[in-house]
Structure formats: C-alpha cells, structure tokens
C-alpha positions in Angstrom: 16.8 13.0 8.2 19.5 10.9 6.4 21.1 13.2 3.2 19.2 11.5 0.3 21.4 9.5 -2.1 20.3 6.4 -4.5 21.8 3.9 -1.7 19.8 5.4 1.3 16.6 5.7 -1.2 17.2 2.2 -2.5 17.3 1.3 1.4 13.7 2.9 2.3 12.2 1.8 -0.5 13.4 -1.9 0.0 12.6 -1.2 3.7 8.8 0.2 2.9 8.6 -3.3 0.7 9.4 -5.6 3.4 7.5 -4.2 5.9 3.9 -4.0 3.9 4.7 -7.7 3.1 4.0 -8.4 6.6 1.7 -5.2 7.0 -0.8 -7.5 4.9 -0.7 -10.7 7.4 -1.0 -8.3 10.0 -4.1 -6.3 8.7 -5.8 -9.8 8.4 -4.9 -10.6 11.7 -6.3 -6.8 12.9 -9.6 -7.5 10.8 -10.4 -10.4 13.6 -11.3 -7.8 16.1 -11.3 -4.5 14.4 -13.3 -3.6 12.0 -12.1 -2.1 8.4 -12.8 1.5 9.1 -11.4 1.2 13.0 -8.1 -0.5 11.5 -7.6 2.6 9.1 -8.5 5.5 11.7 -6.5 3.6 14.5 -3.7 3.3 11.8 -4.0 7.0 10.9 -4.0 8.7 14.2 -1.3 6.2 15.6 1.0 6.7 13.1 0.5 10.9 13.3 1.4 10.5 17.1 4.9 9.3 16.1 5.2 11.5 12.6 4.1 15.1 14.1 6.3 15.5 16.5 8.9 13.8 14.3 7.9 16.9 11.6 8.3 19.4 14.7 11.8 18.1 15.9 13.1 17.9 12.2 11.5 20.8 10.4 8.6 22.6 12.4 7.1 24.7 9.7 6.0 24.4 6.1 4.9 26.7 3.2 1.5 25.4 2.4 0.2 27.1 -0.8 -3.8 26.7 -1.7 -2.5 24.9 -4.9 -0.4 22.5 -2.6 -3.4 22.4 -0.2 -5.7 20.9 -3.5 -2.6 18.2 -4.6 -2.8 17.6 -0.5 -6.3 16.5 0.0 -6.7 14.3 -3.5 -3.3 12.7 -2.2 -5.2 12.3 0.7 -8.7 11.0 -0.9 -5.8 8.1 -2.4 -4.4 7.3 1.2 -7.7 6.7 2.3 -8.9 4.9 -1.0 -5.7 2.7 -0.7 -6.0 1.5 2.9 -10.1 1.0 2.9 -10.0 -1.1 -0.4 -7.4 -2.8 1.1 -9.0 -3.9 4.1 -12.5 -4.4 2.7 -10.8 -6.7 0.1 -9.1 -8.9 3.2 -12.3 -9.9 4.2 -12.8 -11.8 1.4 -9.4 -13.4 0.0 -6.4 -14.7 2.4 -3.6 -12.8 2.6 -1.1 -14.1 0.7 -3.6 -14.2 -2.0 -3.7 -10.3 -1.7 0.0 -10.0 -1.1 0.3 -11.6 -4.6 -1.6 -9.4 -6.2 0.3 -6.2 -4.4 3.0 -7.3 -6.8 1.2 -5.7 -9.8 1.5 -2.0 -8.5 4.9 -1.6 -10.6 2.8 -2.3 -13.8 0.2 -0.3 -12.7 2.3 2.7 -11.3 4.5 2.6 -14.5 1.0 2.4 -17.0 -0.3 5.3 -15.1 2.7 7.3 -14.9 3.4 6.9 -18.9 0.2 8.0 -19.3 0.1 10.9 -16.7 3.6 12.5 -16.5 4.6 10.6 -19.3 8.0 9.6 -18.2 8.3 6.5 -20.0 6.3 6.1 -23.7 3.3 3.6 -23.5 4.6 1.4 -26.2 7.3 0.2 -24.6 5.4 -1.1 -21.5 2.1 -2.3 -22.7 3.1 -6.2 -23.3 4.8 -5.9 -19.3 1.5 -4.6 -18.3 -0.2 -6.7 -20.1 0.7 -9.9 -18.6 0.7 -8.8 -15.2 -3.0 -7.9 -15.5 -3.1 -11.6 -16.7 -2.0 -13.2 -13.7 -4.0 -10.9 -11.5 -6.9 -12.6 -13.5 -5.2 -16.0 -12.4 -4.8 -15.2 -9.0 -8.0 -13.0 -8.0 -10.0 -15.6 -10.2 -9.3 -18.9 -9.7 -6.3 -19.3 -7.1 -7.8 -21.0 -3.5 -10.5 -22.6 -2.8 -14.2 -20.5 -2.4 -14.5 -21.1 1.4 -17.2 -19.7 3.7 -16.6 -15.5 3.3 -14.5 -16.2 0.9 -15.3 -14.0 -2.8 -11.7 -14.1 -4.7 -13.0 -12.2 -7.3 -14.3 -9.5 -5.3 -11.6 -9.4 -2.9 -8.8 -9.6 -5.4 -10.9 -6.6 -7.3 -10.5 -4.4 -4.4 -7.0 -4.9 -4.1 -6.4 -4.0 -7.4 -8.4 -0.9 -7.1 -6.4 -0.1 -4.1 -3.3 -0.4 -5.9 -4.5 2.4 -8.7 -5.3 4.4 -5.6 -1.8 3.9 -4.9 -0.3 4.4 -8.0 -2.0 8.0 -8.2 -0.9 9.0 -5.1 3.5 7.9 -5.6 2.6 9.8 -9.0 0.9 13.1 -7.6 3.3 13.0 -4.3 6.6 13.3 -6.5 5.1 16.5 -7.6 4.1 18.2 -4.6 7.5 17.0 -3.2 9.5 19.7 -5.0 8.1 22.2 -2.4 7.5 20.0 0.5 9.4 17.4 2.4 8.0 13.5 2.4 7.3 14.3 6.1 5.2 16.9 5.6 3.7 15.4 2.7 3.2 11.9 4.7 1.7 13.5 7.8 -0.6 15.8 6.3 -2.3 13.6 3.5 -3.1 11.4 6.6 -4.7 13.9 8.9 -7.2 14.5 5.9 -7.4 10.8 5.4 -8.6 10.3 9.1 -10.9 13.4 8.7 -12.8 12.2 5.4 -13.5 9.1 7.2 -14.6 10.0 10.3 -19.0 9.7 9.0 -17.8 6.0 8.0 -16.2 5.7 11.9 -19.3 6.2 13.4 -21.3 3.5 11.4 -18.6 1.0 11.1 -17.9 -0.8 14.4 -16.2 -4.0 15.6 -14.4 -3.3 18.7 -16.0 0.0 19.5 -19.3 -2.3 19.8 -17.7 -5.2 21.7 -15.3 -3.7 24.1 -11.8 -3.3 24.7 -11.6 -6.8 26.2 -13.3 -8.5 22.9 -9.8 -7.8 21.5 -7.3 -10.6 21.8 -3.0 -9.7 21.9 -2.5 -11.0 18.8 -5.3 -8.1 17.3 -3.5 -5.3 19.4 0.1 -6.9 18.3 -0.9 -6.6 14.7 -2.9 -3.5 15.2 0.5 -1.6 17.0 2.8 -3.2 13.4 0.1 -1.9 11.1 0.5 1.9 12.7 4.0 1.6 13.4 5.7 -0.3 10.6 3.4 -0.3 7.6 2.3 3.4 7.9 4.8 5.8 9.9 7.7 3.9 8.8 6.5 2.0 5.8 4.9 5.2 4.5 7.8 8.0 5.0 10.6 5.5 3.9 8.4 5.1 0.5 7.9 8.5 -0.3 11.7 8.9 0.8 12.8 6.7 -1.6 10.4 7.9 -4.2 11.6 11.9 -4.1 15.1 10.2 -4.4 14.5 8.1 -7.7 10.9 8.6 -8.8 8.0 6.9 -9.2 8.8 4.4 -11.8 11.9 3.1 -10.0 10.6 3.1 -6.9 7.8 1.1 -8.4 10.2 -2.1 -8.9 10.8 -2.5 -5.1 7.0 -3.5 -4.5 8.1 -6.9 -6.0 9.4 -7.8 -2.1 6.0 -7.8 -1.6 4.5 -10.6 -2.9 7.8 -13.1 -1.9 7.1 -11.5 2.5 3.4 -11.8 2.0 3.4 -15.3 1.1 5.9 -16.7 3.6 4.0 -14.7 6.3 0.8 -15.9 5.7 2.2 -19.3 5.5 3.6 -19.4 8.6 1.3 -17.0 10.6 -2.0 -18.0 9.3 -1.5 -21.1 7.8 -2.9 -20.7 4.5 -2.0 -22.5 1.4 0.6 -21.9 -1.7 -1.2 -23.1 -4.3 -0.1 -23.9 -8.2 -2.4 -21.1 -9.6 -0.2 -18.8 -6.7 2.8 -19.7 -7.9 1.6 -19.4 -11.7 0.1 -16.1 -11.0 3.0 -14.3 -8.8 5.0 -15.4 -11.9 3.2 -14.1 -14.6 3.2 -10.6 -12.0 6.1 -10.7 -11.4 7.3 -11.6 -15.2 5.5 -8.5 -16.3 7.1 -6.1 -14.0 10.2 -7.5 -15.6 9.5 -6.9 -18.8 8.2 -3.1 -18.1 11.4 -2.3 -16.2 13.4 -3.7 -19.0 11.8 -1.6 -21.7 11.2 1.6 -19.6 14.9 1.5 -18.7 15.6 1.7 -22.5 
C-alpha cells in the first residue's frame, strides 16, 4: 500500500470517481442478462477473489473487536443497500439519467455528516443542499421521455436512496478506520453483503435461469468492469482516499461522476442529453458548490 498523503488520496478518490462513472453504463449493460441480485453477488464474490488475498499479502491479520464487528455488519447492510437500489433503480431510468443524479451524494454525504459527526454546522450547508435536492427533482422527474419500462420517478427515487446508503456507510467507515485498514474494512463489509443476500439469490434469477450461453460478451465485459473496477478498485481507492481527507472532502470528488456517466452512456448506449439533463446536473452540481464553499469556511 502507497504511504497516504493528500496527493495519493486526492488520486484514489478521483480514480474511484472516474471509474463508477463508467461502473453505471456498465451495470446497465450487466442488467441485459443478469439479473439485479446476480450482478451484486457476482460483483461481491469477484471483487473478494482479488481483495483477500490482496489483505493476506499486505497485512494477513486484523484485531476485530465485537464493537468493530456491529460498525462491520451495518456498514455492510449499506454496501448491500447501495448496490441493490442501484441496480433495481437501472431498470427503470437510462444511465446517464442515474449518473446525473450520483452527483448529489456530496450534498447528501455533507447533510448527513453535519448532522451525524457534526463536522461542518447545518446552517452553512442547507441552501447547497437545498438546491441539489432541486435538480434531483428536475432530473428523476421530468428529464427523458417515459418509454416502455421506463418509471423516472421511481428509478431516480432508488438512486437517491442508494446514495443515503452510501453517504452512511463513507460516514460510519471513517470511524471504524482508526482501528482497521480500508482493506480490511473493504473486504469484510462485502463478505457480509454477499451473505445477507444470499435468500434474495435464490429467488432472483436471470442468467441462473437461462444459461451461461443466454449471456452475450458485452454482459460478461461489463460484468468483469463492474467486479474489477467499480468494486475492488473503485471501492478500496475510495475508502483510501476517505481515511486520508474525510468524508466531507472526499465527498466533492463524486462530481466526476455525473460529467463520465453522461459521455458513456452517450456513446455506449446511445441515449439522449436532454435540456432538463443539462438543467439538472447544473443545479447538482451548483449545490455541491455552494456546500463546499460554506463548509470550507
């Protein structure tokens, strides 16, 4: 592991970004031929084949308390919240639609961490927030067209779920990081991820039902970038960069999201910038400005 500094933080958290931009085309690309609950057990136990041994070579042994075990498993209930909701919410809006809304998770890391830890006071973040709630309205509400499948509302309410998910789990792991490293903390909260979801495994099935050969290469191509890059790397650099700077500033770097998401999607699926998009993803993106200017008063 790299000797944490703000550059080599700055780096994995810019790195996470980039790659989750493109982990949300690729998810949509997965959900073709996997099913929501396949994509995040695949994901999971993929990403553990490349992190465990990583943990072995690199450290080999952690001090598990009961009390870290309890932070452990509610950071993993928040994994598992964040990628389901995710997914479930693809199936009904496109993906730059949901990449757009991504963008929020800086207000909504930074509302939940004044509140929380209280790192940053409330009143100097709530007009920020404020207007990056608004254009999630705009965008989960009347950005696209309502095609076949196709429930913005619903879809773009999952996301944002998922992204409170998230927001409690950079919050809680900066916490249990004082005693354990990001790896540990990264592999761990996955295995009991994988486990809690295992009843939901055996009911929802795409692939599993269909065969091996109902899967096209663009669904294992996607599939192998969602485990690789979006969780094993995307994952550890994040909470890398996180224990380096915090949750609040790390928070700032989601706003790569948005700008990879829509170009991907763009080219890769074809789907349409529209003027409610662009209005929303500035109004997002306008109130993560304005909570990163106040909270770094």
């Amino acid at each position: 592991m790299l000797p944490r500094t703000s550059t080599t933080a700055y780096f994995a958290l810019t790195t996470a970004a980039v790659v989750w931009g493109g982990s949300v085309v690729a998810q949509k690309v997965a959900l073709g031929a996997f099913s929501p609950v396949e994509v995040s057990v695949f994901r999971g136990l993929g990403a553990l084949m490349i992190l465990i041994p990583l943990w072995f070579w690199s450290e080999g042994k952690a001090k598990v308390t009961f009390s870290d075990l309890g932070v452990l498993t509610l950071l993993g209930i928040a994994v598992l919240a964040n990628h389901l909701l995710i997914l479930y919410g693809l199936q009904f809006i496109d993906a730059g639609t949901a990449g757009i809304l991504i963008g929020a998770s800086p207000a909504i890391t930074a509302f939940l961490s004044s509140i929380i830890i209280r790192d940053i006071p409330f009143r100097r973040m709530w007009i920020g927030c404020l207007v990056s709630f608004l254009g999630v309205l705009i965008v989960s509400g009347v950005s696209g067209d309502e095609g076949p499948g196709r429930h913005p509302l619903l879809g773009g309410s999952l996301i944002v779920l998922s992204l409170f998910s998230w927001a409690f789990f950079t919050i809680g792991s900066r916490r249990v990081m004082e005693r354990l490293s990001s790896l540990t903390v990264n592999w761990t909260t996955l295995l009991i991820s994988i486990l809690l979801q295992l009843p939901l495994f055996l009911t929802n099935q795409k692939m599993l039902s269909g065969g091996i050969d109902s899967v096209p290469m663009s669904g294992w191509v996607a599939l192998i970038y969602v485990i690789v890059f979006a969780t094993a790397l995307g994952q550890q650099a994040w909470l890398y960069g996180v224990e380096g700077v915090g949750p609040s500033r790390a928070g700032i770097f989601i706003n790569l999201i948005p700008v990879s998401a829509l170009v991907l999607s763009f080219f890769i699926l074809s789907e349409v910038i529209s003027l409610w998009d662009i209005v929303g993803v500035s109004c997002i993106l306008g109130g993560v400005w304005l909570v990163n200017r106040h909270s770094s008063r």
